[in-house]
N, C-alpha and C positions, 0 to 999 in steps of 0.2 A: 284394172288400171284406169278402165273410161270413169268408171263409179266413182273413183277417188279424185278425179280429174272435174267431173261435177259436181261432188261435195264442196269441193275447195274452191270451184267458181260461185257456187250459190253464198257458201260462207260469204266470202270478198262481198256479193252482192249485196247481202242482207248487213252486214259491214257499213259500204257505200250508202247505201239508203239512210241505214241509222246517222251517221257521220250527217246525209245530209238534211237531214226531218231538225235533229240539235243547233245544226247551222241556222234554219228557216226560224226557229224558235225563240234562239239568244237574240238573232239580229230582228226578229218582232220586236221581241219584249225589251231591246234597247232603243227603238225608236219610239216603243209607247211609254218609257219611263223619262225618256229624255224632257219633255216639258216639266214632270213633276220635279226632275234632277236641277233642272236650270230654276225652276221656282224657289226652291231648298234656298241652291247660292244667293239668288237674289235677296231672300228673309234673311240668310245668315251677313248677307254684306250690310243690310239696312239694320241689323241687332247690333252688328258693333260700329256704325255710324252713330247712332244714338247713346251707344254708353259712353262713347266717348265724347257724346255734345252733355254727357250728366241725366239723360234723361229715362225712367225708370218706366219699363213695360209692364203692364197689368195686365192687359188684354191683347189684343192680335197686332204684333209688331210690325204687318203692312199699313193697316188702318190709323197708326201711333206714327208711322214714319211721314205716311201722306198727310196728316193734322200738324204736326209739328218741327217738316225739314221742308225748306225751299229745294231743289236741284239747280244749280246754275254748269252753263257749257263756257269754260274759259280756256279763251284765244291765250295760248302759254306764249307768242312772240310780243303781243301786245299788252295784252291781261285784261281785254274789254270779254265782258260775260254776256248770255243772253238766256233765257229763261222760257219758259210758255209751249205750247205745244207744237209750235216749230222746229226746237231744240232735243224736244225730247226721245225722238224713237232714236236721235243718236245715243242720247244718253241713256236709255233702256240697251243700247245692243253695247253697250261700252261693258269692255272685259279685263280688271287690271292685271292679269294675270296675259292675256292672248292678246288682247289691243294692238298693245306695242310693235307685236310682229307682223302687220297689216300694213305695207308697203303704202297702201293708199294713204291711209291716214296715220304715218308715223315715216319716223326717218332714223339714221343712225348717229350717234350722235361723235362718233370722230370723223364721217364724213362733211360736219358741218362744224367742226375748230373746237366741238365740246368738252371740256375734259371730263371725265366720265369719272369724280371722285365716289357715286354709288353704284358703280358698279352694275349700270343697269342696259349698258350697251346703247338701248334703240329707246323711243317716246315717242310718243303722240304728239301732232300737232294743238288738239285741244283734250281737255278733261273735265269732267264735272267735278264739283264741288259742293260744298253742304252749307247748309244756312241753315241753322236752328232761331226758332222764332220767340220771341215771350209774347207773354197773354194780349199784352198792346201792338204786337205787328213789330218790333222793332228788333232788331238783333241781338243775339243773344252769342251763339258763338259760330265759328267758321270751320269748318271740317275740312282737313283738308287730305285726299290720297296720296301717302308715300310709300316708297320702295327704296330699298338698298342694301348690297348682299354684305350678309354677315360670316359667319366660318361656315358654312354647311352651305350656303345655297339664300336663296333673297327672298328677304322681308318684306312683308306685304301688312301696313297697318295704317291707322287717321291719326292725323292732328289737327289736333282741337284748341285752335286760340279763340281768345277773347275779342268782341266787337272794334277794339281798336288795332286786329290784324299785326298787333306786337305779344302782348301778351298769352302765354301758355297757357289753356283750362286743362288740358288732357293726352296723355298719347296712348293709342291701341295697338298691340301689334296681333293681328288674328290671323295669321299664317306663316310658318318659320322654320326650318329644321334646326335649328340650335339646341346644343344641349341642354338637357335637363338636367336642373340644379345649377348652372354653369350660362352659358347664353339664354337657356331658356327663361331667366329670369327678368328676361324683358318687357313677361306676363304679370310680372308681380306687383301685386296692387302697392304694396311698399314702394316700390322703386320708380313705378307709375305718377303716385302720389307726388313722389318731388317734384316733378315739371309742375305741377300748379303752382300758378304765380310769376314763374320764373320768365325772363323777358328774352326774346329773339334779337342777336342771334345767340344761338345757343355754342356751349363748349363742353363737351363729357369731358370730366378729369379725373385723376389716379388720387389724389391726394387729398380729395375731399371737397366738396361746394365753399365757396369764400363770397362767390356775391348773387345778383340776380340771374347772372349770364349762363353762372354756372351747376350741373350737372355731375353730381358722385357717381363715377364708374362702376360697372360691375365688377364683383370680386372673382378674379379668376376667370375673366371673361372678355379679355383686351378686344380681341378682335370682332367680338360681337358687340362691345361698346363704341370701338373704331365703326363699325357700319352703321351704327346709329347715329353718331358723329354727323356721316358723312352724307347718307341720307337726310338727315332734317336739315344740314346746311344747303346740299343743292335743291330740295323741293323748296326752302323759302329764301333761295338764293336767287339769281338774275335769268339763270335760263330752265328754274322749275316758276314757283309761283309770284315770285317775286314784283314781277309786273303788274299782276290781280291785286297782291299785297299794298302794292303801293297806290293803286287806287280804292283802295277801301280807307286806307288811313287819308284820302283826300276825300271819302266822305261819302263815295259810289255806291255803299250800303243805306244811307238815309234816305 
């Protein structure tokens, strides 16, 4: 009876140990991949900033985004921006996914009268923004980060107007649960393609584009075209970018 009574201690032991050598191991090798895991996000957030300012990567997409994107920090209650090495380790620890829920720097937005038509609950008090540059230093397009949830859970993609902060170049959606073939076709270079040109503010409709304003719905995809909707109207509405917006078309970019 003692033999079996120590088998089955030493077992449990040799158990325990194992249990805890796996624990020492995983939680290593998660805080040694952790810088390479957060490098990843940062290349993959700066590869669809630039396709969506139009611009085409050959070589190392950090080196392409540092040559050819400004980063600005815009005050969302004013829309005054600031730029330079002062603004920046905010805007390197700036997360559009975790940000928002940082009490410090964000608030909720029906505690402060907001109507919350994208669905995004809470904001930041400020956010960066993108300036793509042409060869003469002068602007070329505005990138800008939105969010707003769709049937599954909230979109996370850029918009890309034109130097005059009305006009459409681009929109990216590069994080989504919608469905595939169905919402998910908010990926689709087709349906992408129509926002160029088209002028802010924007209207997705059922029945098919009639002027500049307007936006053909997805087929079979109401409510993921309702979140798009509703999203690009509050990020270039009054209490997302709308105050940046209005000073660039006063000229804040020349």
């Amino acid at each position: 009876m003692s033999s079996n009574n120590e088998s089955i201690g030493k077992t449990l032991s040799v158990v325990v140990a194992l249990c805890l050598v796996c624990a020492i191991i995983v939680s290593f090798a998660s805080v040694q991949l952790r810088p390479l895991q957060q490098a990843n996000k940062t290349q993959d957030i700066q590869k669809n900033i630039l396709a969506a300012a139009g611009i085409d990567v050959s070589g190392s997409v950090s080196e392409t985004f540092k040559a050819k994107i400004e980063t600005r920090l815009v005050n969302m209650e004013t829309g005054e921006s600031q730029t330079g090495d002062a603004v920046q380790a905010k805007i390197d620890a700036f997360d559009f996914e975790k940000s928002k829920f940082d009490q410090k720097i964000s608030f909720a937005l029906k505690a402060e009268g907001i109507k919350d038509i994208a669905g995004i609950q809470r904001m930041t008090h400020e956010s960066p923004v993108y300036i793509s540059k042409k060869a003469d230093g002068s602007t070329d397009a505005i990138i800008l980060p939105i969010q707003g949830y769709g049937l599954w859970g909230v979109m996370y993609g850029f918009l890309a107007l034109e130097s005059d902060g009305e006009t459409v170049k681009d929109i990216n959606f590069y994080k989504h649960n919608e469905t595939p073939g169905l919402g998910g076709e908010i990926q689709n270079p087709q349906w992408t393609a129509s926002w160029n040109g088209k002028e802010l503010p924007i209207n997705i409709v059922k029945s098919g584009a009639k002027n500049e304003h307007q936006i053909d719905g997805l087929s079979g995809a109401t409510l993921t075209s309702n979140g798009v909707d509703h999203a690009v109207d509050f990020w270039t509405g009054e209490n997302g970018f709308g105050p940046f917006l209005a000073r660039v078309r006063e000229g804040a970019l020349k």
